[in-house]
Biopython code that builds the backbone (N, CA, C, O; Angstrom):
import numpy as np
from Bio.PDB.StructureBuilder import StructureBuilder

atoms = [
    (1, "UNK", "N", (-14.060, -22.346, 0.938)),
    (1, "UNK", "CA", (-13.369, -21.074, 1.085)),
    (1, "UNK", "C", (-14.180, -20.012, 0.360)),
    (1, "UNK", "O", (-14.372, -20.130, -0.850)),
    (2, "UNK", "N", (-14.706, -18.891, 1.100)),
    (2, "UNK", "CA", (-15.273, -17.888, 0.619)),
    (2, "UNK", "C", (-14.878, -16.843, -0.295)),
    (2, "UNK", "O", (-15.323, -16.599, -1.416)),
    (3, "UNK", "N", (-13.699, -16.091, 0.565)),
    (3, "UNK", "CA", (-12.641, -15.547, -0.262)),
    (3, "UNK", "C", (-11.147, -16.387, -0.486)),
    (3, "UNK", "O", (-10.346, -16.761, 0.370)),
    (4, "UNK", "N", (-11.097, -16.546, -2.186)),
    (4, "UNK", "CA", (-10.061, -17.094, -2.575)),
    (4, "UNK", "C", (-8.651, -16.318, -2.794)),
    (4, "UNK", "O", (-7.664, -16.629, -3.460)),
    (5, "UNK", "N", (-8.945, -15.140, -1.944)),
    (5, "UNK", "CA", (-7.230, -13.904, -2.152)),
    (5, "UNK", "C", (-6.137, -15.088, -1.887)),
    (5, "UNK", "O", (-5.440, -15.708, -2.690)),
    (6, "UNK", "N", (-6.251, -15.185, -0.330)),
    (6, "UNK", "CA", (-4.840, -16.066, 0.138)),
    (6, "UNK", "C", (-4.589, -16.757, -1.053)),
    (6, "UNK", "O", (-3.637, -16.409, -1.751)),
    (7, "UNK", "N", (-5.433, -17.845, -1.436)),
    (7, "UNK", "CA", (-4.885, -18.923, -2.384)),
    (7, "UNK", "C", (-4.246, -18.472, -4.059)),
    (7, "UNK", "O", (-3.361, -18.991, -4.739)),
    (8, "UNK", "N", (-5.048, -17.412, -4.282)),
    (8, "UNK", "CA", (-4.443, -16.525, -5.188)),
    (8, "UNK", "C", (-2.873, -16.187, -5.120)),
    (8, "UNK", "O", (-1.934, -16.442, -5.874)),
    (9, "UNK", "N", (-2.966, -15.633, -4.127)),
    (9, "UNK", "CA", (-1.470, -14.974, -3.600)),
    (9, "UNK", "C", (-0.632, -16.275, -3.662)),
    (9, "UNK", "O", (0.265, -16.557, -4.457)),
    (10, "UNK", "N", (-1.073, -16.915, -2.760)),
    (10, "UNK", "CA", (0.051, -18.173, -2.426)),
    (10, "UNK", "C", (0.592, -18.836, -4.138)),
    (10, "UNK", "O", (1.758, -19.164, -4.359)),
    (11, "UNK", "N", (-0.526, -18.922, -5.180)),
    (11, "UNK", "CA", (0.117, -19.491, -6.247)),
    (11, "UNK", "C", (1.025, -18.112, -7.145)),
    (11, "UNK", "O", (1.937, -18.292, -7.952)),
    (12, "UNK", "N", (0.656, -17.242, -6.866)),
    (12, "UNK", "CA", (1.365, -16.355, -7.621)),
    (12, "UNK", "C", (2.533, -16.383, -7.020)),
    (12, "UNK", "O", (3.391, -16.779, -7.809)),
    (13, "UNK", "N", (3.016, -16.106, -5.827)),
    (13, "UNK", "CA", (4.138, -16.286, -5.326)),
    (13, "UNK", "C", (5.009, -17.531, -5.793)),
    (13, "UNK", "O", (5.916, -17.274, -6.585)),
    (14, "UNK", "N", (4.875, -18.566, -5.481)),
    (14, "UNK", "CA", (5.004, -19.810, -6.305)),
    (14, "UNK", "C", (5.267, -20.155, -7.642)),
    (14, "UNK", "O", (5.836, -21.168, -8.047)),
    (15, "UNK", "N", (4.719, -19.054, -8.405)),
    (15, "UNK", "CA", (4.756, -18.983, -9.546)),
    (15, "UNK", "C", (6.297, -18.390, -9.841)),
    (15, "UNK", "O", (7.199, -18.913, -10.495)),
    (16, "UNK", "N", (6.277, -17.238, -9.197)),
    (16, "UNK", "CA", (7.113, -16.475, -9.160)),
    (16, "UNK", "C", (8.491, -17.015, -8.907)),
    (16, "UNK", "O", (9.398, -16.651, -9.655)),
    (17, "UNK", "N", (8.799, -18.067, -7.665)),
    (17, "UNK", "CA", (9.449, -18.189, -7.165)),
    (17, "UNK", "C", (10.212, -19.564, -8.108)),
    (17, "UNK", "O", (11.387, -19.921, -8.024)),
    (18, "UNK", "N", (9.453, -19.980, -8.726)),
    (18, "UNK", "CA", (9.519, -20.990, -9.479)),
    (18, "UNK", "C", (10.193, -20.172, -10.902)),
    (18, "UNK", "O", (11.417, -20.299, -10.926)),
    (19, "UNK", "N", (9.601, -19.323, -12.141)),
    (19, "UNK", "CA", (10.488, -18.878, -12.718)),
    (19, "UNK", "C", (11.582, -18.048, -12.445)),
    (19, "UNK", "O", (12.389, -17.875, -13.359)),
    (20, "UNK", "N", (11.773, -17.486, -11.340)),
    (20, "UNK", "CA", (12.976, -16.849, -10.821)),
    (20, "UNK", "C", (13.842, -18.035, -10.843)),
    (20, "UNK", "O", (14.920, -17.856, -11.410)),
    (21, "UNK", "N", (13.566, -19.513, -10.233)),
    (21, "UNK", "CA", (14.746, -20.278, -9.838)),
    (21, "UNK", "C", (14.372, -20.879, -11.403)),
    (21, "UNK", "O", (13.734, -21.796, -10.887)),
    (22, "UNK", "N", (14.282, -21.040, -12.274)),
    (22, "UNK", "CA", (14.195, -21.079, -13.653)),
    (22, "UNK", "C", (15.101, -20.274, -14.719)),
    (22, "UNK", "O", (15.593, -20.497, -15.825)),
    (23, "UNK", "N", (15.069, -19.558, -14.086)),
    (23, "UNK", "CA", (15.791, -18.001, -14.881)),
    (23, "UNK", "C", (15.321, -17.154, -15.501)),
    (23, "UNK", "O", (15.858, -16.177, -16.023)),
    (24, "UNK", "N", (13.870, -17.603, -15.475)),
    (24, "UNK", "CA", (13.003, -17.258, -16.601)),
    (24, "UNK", "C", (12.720, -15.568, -16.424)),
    (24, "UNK", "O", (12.559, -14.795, -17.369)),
    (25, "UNK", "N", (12.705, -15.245, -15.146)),
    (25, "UNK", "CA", (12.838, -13.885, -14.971)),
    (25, "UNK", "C", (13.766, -13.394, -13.609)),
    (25, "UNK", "O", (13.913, -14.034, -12.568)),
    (26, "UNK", "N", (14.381, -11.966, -13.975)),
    (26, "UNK", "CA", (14.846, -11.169, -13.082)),
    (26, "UNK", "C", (14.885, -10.244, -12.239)),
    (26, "UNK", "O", (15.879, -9.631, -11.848)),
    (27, "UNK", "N", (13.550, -10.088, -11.865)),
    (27, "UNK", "CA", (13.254, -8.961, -11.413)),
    (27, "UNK", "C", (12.931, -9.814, -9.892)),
    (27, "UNK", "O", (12.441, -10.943, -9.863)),
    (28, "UNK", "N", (13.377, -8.893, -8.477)),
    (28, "UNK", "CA", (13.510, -9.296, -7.404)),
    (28, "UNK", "C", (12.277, -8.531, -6.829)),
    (28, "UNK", "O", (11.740, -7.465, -7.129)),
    (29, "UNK", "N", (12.013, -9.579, -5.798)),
    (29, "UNK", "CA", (10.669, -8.931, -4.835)),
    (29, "UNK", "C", (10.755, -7.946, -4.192)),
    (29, "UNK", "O", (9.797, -7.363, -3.684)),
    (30, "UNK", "N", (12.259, -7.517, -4.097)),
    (30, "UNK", "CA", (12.165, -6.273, -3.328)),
    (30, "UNK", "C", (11.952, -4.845, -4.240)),
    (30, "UNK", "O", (11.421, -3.826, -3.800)),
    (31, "UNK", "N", (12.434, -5.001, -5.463)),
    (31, "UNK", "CA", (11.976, -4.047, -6.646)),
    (31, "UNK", "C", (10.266, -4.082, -7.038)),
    (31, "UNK", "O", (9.562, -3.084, -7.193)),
    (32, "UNK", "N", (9.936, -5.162, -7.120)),
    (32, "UNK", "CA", (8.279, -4.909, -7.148)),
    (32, "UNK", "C", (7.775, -4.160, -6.097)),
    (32, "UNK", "O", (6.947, -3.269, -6.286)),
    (33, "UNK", "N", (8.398, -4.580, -4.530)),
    (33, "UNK", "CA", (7.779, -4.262, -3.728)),
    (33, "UNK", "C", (8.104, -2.980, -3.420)),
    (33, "UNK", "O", (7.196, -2.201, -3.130)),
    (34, "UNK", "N", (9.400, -2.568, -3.432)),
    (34, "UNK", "CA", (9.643, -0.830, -3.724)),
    (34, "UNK", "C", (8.909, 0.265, -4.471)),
    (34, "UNK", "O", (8.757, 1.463, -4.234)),
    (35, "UNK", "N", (8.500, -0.534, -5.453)),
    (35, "UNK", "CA", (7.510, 0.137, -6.189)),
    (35, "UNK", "C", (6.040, 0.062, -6.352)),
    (35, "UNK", "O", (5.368, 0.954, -6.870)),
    (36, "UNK", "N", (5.676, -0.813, -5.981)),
    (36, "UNK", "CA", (3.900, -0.757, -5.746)),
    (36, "UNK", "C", (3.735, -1.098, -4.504)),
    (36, "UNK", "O", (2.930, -2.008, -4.305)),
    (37, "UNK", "N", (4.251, -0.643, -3.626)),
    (37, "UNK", "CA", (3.840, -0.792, -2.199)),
    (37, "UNK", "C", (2.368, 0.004, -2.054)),
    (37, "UNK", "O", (1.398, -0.441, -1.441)),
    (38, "UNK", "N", (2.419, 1.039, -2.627)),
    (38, "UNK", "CA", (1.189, 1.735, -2.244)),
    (38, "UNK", "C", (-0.025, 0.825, -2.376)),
    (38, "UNK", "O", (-0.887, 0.641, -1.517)),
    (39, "UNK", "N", (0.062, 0.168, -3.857)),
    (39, "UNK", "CA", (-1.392, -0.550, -4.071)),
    (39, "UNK", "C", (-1.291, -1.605, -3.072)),
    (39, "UNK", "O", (-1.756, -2.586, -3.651)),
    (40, "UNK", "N", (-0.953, -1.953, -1.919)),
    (40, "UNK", "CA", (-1.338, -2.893, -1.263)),
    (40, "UNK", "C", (-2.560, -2.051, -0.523)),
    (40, "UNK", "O", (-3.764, -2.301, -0.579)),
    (41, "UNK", "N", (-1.889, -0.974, 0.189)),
    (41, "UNK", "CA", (-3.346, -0.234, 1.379)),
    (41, "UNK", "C", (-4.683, 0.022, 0.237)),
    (41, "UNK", "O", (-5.815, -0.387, 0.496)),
    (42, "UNK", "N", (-4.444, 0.544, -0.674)),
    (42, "UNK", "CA", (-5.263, 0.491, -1.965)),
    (42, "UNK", "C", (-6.485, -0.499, -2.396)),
    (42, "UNK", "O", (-7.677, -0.319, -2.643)),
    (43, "UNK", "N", (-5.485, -1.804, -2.363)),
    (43, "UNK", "CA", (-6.476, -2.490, -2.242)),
    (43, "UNK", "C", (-7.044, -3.227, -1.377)),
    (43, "UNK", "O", (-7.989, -3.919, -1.754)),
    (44, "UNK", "N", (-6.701, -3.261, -0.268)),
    (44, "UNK", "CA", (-7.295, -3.982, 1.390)),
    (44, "UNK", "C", (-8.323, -2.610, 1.179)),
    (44, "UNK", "O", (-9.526, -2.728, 1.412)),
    (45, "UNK", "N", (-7.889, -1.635, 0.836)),
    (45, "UNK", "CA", (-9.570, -0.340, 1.673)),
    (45, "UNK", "C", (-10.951, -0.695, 0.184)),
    (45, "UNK", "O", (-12.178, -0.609, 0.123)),
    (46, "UNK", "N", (-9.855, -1.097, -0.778)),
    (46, "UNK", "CA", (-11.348, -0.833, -2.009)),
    (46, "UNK", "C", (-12.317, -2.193, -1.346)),
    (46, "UNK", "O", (-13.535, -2.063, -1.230)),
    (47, "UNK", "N", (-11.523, -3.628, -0.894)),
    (47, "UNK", "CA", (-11.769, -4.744, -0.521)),
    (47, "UNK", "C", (-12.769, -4.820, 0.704)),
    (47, "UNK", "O", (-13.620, -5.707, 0.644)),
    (48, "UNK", "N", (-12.759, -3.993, 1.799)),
    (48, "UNK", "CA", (-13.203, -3.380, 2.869)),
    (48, "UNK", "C", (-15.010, -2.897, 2.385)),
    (48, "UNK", "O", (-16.178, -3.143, 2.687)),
    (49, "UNK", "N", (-14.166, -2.056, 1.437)),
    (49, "UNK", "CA", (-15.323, -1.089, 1.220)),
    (49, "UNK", "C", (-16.637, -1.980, 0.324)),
    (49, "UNK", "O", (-17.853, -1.872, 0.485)),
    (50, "UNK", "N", (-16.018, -2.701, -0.467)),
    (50, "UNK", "CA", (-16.570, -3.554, -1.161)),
    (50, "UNK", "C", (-17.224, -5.071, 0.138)),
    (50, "UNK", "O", (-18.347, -5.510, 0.385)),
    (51, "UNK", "N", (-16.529, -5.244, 0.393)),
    (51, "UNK", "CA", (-17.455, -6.344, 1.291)),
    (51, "UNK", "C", (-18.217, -5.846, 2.311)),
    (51, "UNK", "O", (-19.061, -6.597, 2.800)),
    (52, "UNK", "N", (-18.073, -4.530, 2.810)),
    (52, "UNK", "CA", (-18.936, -3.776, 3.785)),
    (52, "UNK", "C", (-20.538, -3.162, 3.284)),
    (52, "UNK", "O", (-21.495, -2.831, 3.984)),
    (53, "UNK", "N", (-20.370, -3.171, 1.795)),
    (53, "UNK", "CA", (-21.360, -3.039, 0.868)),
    (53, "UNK", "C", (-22.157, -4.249, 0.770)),
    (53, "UNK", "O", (-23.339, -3.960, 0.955)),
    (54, "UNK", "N", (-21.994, -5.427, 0.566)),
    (54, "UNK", "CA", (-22.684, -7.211, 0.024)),
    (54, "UNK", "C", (-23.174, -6.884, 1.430)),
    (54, "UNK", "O", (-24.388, -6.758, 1.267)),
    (55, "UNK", "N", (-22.854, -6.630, 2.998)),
    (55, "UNK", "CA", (-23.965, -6.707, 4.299)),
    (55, "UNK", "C", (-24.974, -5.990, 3.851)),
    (55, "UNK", "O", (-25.975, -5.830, 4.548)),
]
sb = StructureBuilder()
sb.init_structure("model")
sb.init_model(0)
sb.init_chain("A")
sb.init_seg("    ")
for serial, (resi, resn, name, xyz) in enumerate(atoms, 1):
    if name == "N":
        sb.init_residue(resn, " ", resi, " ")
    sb.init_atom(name, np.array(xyz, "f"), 0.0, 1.0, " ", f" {name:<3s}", serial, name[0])
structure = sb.get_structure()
């Protein structure tokens, strides 16, 4: 695997999903995601821009 994002993501989620059903924390995905939605386009264009650079 070249780029390791997906697998990144997939354990953080996991992670997540795991101390939520823990109790360990309270904060819901839809509040993260309400609020940093922006840095997703953010970072797919820096990601873009950056691998369009290594050609």
């Amino acid at each position: 695997m070249k780029n390791p994002t997906v697998a990144v993501l997939l354990i953080l989620l996991g992670v997540y999903f795991l101390l939520s059903n823990l109790g360990l924390i309270t904060v819901s995905i839809r509040q993260i995601i309400g609020v940093w939605w922006p840095l997703i386009p953010i970072a797919v264009g820096v990601s873009w821009l950056l691998s369009s650079r290594k050609r």
